[in-house]
C-alpha positions as CSV (number, residue, x, y, z in Angstrom):
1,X,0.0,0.0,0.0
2,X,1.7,3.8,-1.1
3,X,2.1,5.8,1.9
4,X,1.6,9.7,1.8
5,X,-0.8,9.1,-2.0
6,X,-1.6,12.2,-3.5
7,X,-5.0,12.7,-4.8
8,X,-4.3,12.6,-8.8
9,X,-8.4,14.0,-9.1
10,X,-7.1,17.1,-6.9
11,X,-3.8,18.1,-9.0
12,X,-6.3,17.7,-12.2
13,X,-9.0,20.2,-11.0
14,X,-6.8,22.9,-9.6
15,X,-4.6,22.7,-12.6
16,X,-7.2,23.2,-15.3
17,X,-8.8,26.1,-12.7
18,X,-5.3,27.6,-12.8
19,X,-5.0,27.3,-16.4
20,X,-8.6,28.6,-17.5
21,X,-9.3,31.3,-14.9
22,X,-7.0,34.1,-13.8
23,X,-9.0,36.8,-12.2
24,X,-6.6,38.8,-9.9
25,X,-9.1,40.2,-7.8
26,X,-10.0,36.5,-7.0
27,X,-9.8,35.0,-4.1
28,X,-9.0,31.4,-3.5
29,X,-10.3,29.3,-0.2
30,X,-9.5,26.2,1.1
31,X,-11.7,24.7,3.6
32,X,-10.3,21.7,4.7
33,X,-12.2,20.3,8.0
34,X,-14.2,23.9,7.9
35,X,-10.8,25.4,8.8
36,X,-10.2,27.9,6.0
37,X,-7.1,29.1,4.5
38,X,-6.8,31.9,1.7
39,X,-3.8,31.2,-0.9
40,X,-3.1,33.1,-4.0
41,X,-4.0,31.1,-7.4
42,X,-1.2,29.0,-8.0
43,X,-1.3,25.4,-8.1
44,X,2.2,24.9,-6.4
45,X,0.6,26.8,-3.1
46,X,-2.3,25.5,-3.4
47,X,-0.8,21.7,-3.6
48,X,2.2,23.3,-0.9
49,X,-1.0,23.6,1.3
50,X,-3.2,20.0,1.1
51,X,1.1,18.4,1.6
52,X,1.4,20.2,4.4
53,X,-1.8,19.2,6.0
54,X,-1.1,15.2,5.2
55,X,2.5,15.3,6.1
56,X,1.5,16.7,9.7
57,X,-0.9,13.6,10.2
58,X,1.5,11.0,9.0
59,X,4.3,12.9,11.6
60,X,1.4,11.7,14.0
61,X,0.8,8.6,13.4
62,X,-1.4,8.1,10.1
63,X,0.2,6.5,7.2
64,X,-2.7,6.6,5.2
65,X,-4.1,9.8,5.6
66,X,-5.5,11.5,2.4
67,X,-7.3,14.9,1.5
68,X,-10.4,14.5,-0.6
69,X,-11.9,17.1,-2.7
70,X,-16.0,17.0,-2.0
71,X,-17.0,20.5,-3.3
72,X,-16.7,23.5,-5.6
73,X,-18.4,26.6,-5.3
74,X,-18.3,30.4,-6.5
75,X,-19.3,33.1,-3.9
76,X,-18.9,36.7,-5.3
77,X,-15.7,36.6,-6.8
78,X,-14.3,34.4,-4.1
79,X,-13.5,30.5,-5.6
80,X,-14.4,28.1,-2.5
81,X,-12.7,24.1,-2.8
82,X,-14.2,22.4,0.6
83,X,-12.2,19.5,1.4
84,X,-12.2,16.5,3.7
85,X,-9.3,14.8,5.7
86,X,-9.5,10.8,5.4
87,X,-7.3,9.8,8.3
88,X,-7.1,6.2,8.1
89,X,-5.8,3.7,10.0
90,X,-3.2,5.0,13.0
91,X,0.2,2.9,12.5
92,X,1.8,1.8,15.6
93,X,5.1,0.1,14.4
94,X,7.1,-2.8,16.5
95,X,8.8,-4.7,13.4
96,X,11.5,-3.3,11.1
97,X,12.6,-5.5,8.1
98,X,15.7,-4.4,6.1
99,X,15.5,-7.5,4.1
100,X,16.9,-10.9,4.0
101,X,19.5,-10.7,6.5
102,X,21.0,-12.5,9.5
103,X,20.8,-11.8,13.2
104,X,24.3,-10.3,13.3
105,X,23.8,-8.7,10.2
106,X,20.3,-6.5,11.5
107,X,22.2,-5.4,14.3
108,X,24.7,-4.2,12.4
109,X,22.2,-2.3,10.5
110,X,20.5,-0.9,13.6
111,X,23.6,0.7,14.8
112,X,24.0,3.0,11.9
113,X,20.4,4.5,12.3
114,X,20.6,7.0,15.0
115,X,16.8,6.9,16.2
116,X,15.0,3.4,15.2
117,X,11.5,4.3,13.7
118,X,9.6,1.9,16.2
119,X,6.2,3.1,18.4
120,X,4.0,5.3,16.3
121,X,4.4,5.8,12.9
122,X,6.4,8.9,11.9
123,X,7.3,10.1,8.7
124,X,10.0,12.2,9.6
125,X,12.0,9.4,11.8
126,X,11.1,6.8,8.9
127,X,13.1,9.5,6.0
128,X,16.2,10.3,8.9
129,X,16.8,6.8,9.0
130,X,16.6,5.9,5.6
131,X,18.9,8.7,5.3
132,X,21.2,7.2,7.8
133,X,21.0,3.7,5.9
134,X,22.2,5.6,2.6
135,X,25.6,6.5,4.6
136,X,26.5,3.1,4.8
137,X,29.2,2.2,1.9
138,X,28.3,-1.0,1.9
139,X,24.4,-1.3,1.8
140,X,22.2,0.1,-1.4
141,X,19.3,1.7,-0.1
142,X,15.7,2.1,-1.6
143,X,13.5,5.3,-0.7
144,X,10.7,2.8,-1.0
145,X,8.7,1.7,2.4
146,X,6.0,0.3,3.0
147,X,3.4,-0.9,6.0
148,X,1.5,-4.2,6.5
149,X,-0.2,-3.9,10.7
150,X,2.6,-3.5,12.9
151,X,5.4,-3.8,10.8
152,X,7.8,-1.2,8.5
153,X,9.3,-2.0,5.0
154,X,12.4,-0.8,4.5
155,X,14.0,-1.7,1.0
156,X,17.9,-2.2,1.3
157,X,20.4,-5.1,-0.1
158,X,24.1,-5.2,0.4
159,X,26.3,-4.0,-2.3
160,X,28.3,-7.2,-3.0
161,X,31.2,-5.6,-5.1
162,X,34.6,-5.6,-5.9
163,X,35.8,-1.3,-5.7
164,X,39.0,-0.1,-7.5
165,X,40.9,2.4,-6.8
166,X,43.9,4.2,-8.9
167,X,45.3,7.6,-8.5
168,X,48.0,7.6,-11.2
169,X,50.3,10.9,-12.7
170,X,53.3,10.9,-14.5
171,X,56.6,12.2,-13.1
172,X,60.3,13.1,-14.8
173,X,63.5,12.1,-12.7
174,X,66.8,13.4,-13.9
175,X,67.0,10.7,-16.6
176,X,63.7,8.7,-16.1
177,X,60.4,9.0,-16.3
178,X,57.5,7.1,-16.0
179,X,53.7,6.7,-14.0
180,X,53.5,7.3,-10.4
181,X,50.5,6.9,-8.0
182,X,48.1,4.3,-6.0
183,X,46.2,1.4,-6.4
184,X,43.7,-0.3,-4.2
185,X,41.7,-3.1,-4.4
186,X,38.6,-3.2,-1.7
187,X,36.1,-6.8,-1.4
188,X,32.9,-5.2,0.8
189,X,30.8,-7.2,2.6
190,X,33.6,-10.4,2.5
191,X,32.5,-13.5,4.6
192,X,29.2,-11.0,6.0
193,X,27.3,-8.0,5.4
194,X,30.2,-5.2,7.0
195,X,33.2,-7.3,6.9
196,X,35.9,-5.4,4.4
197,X,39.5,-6.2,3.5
198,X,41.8,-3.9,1.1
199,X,44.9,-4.2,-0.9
200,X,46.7,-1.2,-2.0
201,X,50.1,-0.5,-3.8
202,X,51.3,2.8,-3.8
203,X,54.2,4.3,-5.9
204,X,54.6,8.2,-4.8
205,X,58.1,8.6,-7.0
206,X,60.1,6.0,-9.5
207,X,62.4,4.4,-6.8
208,X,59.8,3.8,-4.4
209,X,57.2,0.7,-3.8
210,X,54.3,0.4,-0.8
211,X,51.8,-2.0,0.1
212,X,49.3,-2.2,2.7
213,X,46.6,-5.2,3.2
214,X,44.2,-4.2,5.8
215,X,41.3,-6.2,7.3
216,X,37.6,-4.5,8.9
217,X,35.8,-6.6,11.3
218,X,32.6,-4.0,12.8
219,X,30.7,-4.1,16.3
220,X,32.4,-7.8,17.1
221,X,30.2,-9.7,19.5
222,X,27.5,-7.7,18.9
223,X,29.1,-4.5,20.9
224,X,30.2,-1.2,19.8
225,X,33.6,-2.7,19.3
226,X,35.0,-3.0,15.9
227,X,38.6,-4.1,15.2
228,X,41.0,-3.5,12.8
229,X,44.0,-5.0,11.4
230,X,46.6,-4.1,8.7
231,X,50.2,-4.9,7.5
232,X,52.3,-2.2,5.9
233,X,55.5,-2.4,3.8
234,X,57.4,0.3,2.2
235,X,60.7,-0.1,0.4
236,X,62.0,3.1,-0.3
237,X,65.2,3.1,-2.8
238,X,67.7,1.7,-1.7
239,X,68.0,3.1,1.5
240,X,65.8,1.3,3.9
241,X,62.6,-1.2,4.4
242,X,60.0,-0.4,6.8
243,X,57.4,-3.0,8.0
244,X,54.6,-2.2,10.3
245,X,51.6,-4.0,11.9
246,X,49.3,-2.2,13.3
247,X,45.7,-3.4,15.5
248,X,43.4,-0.6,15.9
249,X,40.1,-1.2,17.8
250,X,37.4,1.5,17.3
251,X,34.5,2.3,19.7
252,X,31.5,4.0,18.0
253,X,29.7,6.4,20.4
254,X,26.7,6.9,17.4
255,X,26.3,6.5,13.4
256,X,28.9,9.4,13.0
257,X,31.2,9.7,15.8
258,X,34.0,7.2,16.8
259,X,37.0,7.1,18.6
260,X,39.9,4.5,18.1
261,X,42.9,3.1,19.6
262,X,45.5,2.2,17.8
263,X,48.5,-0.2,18.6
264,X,51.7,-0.7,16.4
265,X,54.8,-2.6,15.9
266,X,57.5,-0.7,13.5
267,X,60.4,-2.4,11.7
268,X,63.1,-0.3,9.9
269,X,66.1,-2.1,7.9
270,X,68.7,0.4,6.8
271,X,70.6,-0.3,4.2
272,X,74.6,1.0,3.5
273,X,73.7,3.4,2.0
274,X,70.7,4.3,4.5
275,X,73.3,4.0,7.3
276,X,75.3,6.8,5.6
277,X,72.5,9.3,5.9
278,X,71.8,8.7,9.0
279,X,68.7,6.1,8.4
280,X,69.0,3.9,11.7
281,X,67.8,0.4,12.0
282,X,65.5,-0.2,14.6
283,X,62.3,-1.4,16.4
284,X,59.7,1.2,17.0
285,X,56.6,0.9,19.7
286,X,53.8,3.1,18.9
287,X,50.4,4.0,20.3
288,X,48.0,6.7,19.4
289,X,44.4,7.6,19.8
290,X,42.3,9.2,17.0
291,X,38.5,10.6,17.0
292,X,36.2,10.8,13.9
293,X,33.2,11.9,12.5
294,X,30.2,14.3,11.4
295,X,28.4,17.1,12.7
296,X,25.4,19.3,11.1
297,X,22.8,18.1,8.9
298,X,21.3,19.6,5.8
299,X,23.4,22.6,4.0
300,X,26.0,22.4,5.9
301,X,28.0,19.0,7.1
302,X,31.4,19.1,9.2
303,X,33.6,16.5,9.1
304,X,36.5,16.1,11.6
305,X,39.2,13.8,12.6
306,X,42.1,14.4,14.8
307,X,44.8,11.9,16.2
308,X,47.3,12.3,18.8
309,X,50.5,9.5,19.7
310,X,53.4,8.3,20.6
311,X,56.4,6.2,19.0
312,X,59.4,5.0,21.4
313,X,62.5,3.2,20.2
314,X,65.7,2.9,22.5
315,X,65.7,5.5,25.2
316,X,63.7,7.8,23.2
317,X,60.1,9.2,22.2
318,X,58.6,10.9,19.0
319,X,55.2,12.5,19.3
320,X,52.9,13.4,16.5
321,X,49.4,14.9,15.8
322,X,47.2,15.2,13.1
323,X,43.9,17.3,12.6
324,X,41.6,17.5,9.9
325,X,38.0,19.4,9.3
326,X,35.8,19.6,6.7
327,X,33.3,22.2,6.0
328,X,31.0,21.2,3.2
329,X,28.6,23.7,2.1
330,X,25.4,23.0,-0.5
331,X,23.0,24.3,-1.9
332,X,21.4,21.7,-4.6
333,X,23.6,20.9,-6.8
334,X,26.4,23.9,-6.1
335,X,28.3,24.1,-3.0
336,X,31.8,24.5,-1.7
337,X,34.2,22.6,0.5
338,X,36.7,24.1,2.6
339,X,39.0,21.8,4.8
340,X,41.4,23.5,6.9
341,X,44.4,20.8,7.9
342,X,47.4,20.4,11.1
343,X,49.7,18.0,11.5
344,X,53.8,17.5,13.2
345,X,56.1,15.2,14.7
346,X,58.7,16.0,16.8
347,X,61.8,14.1,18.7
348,X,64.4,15.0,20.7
349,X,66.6,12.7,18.7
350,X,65.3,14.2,15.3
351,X,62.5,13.0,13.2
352,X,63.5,10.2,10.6
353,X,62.8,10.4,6.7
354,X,59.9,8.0,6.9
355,X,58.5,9.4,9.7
356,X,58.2,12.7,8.3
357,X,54.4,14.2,7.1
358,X,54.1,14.1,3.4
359,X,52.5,15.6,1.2
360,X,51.8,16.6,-2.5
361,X,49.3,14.7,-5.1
362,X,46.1,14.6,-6.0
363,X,44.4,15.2,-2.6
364,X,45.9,18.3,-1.5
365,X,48.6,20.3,-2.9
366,X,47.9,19.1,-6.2
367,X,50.3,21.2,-8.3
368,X,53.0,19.0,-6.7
369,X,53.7,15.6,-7.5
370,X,53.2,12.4,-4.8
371,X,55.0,13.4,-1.8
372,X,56.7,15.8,-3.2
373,X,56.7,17.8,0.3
374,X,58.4,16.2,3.8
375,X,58.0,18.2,6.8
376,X,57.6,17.7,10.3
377,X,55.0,20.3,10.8
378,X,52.4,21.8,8.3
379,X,49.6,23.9,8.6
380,X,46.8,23.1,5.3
381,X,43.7,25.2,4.0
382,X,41.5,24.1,0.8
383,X,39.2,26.0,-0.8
384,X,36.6,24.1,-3.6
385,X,34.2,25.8,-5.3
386,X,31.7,24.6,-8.1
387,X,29.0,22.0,-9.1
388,X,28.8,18.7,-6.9
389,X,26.5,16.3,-7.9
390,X,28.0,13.2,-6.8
391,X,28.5,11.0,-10.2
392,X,29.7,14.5,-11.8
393,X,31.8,17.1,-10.6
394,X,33.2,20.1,-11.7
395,X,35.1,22.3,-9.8
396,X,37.8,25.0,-8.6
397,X,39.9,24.8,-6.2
398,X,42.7,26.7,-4.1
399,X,45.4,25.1,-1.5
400,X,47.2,26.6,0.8
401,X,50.3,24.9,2.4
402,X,53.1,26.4,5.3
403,X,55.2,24.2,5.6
404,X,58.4,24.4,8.3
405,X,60.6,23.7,5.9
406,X,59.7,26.4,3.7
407,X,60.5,29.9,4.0
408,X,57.3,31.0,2.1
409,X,53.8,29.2,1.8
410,X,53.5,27.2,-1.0
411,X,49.5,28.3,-3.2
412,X,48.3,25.6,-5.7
413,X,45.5,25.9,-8.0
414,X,43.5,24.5,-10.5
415,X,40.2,22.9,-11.9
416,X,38.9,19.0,-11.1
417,X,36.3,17.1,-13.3
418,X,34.6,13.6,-12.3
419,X,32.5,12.4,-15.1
420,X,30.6,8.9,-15.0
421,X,32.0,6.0,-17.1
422,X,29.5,2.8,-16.3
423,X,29.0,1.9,-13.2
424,X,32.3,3.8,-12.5
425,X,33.5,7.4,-12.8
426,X,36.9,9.1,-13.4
427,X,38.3,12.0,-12.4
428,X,40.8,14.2,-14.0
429,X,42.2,17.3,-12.0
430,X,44.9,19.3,-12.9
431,X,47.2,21.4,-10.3
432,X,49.6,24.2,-10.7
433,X,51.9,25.8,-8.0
434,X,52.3,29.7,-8.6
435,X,55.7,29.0,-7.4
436,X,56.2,27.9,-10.7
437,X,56.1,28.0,-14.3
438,X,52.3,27.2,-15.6
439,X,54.3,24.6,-17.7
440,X,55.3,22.6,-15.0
441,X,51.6,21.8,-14.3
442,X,50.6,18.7,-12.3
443,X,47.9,16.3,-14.2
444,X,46.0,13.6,-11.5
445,X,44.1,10.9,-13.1
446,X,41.7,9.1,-10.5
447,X,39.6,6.4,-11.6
448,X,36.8,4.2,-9.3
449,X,35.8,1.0,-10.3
C-alpha cells in the first residue's frame, strides 16, 4: 500500500482552474475540516497547502491519511474548494525489516540508524533513518517503504562488489620517467554484510614501492567494538625497508562519531647506504588515539578527525598529531568545501625520513607531485568551489600549504572534473603551483571501479 498518495483528481481540478481562470481580484479558499485558508492562485501553493496538512498527520501517526476534494463553489468573486481529511488507519510500528538478513547482520544495521523508527508511525523518523542507511558504503538503499499492521518496510540489499581504486600521474626524474601513483583493491561485505579487506600499492616517485593489506571486522560480538588490522611495507630506494603492523580497535559512540585506539609494531632495515644518511635500523613501539566523524545536517556537514600519539625506540620518544576538518557547504547541486588541515612530529633525537608528514598529489597540494613535500609540521587550508552532484563534478579549487621547511607558503591551484563512465566514474584534475612556471603543471588521473 503507497504511503503519503496524493489525490491525482485534486492536481487535475486545480490545474485546469489555474490554467482557464486568472481573475486577480479572485480570491481562493481552502476549507479543509471547515478550517479555511486563503492562498493566491497557484497550483504549487495550493498543492504546498493540502502536503502540508497530510505530512503533519503521517508525523502523527497516520500512514494513510489522504485529502479529498468534496465541493466547488463560487461566492462573489471568491472560488471556494471544501475538502475532507481521510485519516485512516493510526500505525503503531514494532517490526523493522531491512531484508533478507541474518541476526548479526540486523544489528549491524541498527547501529547505523541513529533513532529506530519503532512506536507510532512517523514520517520524519522513517526519512532520517533511511537517510542514515544511505551513509552506509556497503548497503544500497531504496527510498521505498511500505506498512502491513505492525510492521515497517524498509528496502535495502548489500552491495556485494569488488571497488577499484587508482590515482596515477606521470613524473620526470633526472633521466627517467614514467607513471607514479596508488592502487587499491577493496572486497565489501567479504565473509558478511560489514566485513571489508583492502589491498593497495602505492608508488609516490620512480624508486619507491608500498603496500598495505588491511582487514575490517565492525561491532564484534555484537558490541560497539569494531577491530581492525593491517600490515604495511614500504621499500624506499635503496636506502631502507620499513614493516609495520598495526591493531586498531574502534569504539563507535553513534552512526557518526568514533574514537579508536591504535596499537603498532614498527620495523626499519637500513641499508649501507641508509646508514650513511643517518637512516637507523631499529624497532619502534607506537600507540596513538584518533577521533572521527560528522556534525550538522542539511546545507551544511562538518567532518573532523584528529589523532594524537606516541612512538618509542631505545631510550627515546617521538610525538605526533594530526587534525583535519571539513566544512562542506550545499545548496542543490552547487556548494563548496573548505578543509582546513594540522599535523607534526617531533623528537628530541630528530624525526626520521619515513616518519616525516608528506605531502603533495592529488588530494591536496595538487600542483605538486606524490609526496613531493616532507615536513615535520604543516599547517593546510583548501578551498573548492563549483558543481557537486556526486557522479559528476566540476570544480575550482585553491590550497594553501606552510610548511616548516619552507621559507614561504606554497599556493596551488587549479580545476577537477569527475564524469561517469558505467557503473564507474573518473576523475581528471589538474594542479599548478604559482611557485612555478604554468608549464610545470601537475595532471592527476583518478579512476573508481
Amino acid at each position: 500500500m503507497k504511503l503519503i498518495s496524493k489525490n491525482i483528481f485534486i492536481k487535475l481540478i486545480v490545474l485546469l482552474f489555474i490554467m482557464f481562470y486568472n481573475n486577480s481580484s479572485a480570491k481562493t479558499i481552502l476549507v479543509i475540516n471547515n478550517d479555511s485558508t486563503i492562498v493566491d492562485l497557484n497550483k504549487r501553493k495550493v498543492e504546498k497547502v493540502l502536503d502540508s496538512k497530510v505530512k503533519n498527520l503521517a508525523i502523527k501517526g497516520y500512514p494513510y491519511a489522504k485529502i479529498i476534494l468534496e465541493k466547488y463553489k463560487k461566492e462573489n468573486e471568491d472560488d471556494i474548494f471544501t475538502y475532507r481529511i481521510q485519516k485512516g488507519e493510526n500505525a503503531v510500528i514494532d517490526t523493522i525489516v531491512y531484508g533478507k538478513y541474518k541476526k548479526r547482520e540486523i544489528n549491524i544495521i541498527e547501529r547505523n540508524i541513529t533513532e529506530l523508527p519503532l512506536g507510532q508511525y512517523n514520517y520524519l523518523k522513517v526519512n532520517r533513518a533511511i537517510n542514515d542507511l544511505k551513509q552506509i558504503e556497503y548497503l544500497s538503499v531504496s527510498d521505498r517503504k511500505n506498512i502491513y499492521k505492525s510492521g515497517l518496510r524498509l528496502y535495502t540489499k548489500p552491495k556485494n562488489k569488488t571497488k577499484l581504486d587508482a590515482l596515477l600521474s606521470y613524473k620526470k626524474e633526472k633521466d627517467e620517467s614514467g607513471i607514479i601513483g596508488n592502487f587499491s583493491i577493496e572486497m565489501q561485505n567479504l565473509f558478511g554484510l560489514g566485513r571489508h579487506a583492502s589491498l593497495s600499492w602505492y608508488r609516490p616517485n620512480l624508486k619507491t614501492n608500498r603496500i598495505k593489506i588491511n582487514y575490517f571486522e565492525p561491532y564484534i560480538f555484537n558490541s560497539r567494538f569494531s577491530l581492525e588490522g593491517e600490515y604495511y611495507q614500504d621499500f624506499h630506494d635503496t636506502l631502507y625497508v620499513k614493516r609495520d603492523i598495526d591493531l586498531r580497535i574502534y569504539y563507535q559512540f553513534n552512526p557518526k562519531l568514533r574514537i579508536g585506539y591504535i596499537n603498532s609494531l614498527e620495523n626499519v632495515f637500513s641499508s649501507e647506504g641508509g646508514e650513511k644518511m643517518g637512516i637507523k635500523s631499529m624497532k619502534q613501539y607506537g600507540t596513538s588515539i584518533g577521533i572521527d566523524g560528522s556534525l550538522g545536517d542539511g546545507i551544511a556537514i562538518d567532518n573532523f578527525f584528529g589523532k594524537v600519539g606516541m612512538k618509542s625506540f631505545e631510550n627515546n620518544k617521538m610525538y605526533f598529531s594530526t587534525i583535519s576538518s571539513d566544512l562542506i557547504i550545499r545548496y542543490k547541486k552547487f556548494g563548496s568545501n573548505i578543509k582546513a588541515k594540522y599535523g607534526i612530529v617531533d623528537s628530541k633525537a630528530g624525526v626520521q625520513i619515513y616518519d616525516k608528514i608528506k605531502l603533495g598529489g592529488g588530494e591536496f597540494l595538487r600542483g605538486a607531485y606524490f609526496e613531493q613535500y616532507l615536513t615535520e609540521e604543516y599547517y593546510g587550508l583548501s578551498f573548492e568551489i563549483g558543481i557537486f552532484s556526486g557522479k559528476s563534478n566540476l570544480f575550482a579549487f585553491y590550497d594553501l600549504g606552510i610548511l616548516r621547511e619552507l621559507n614561504e607558503p606554497t599556493h596551488h591551484i587549479g580545476m577537477s572534473v569527475k564524469l561517469p563512465a558505467g557503473k564507474s566514474h573518473i576523475s581528471l584534475t589538474i594542479g599548478f603551483n604559482l611557485d612555478e612556471s604554468y608549464e610545470n603543471g601537475k595532471v592527476h588521473l583518478k579512476w573508481n571501479l
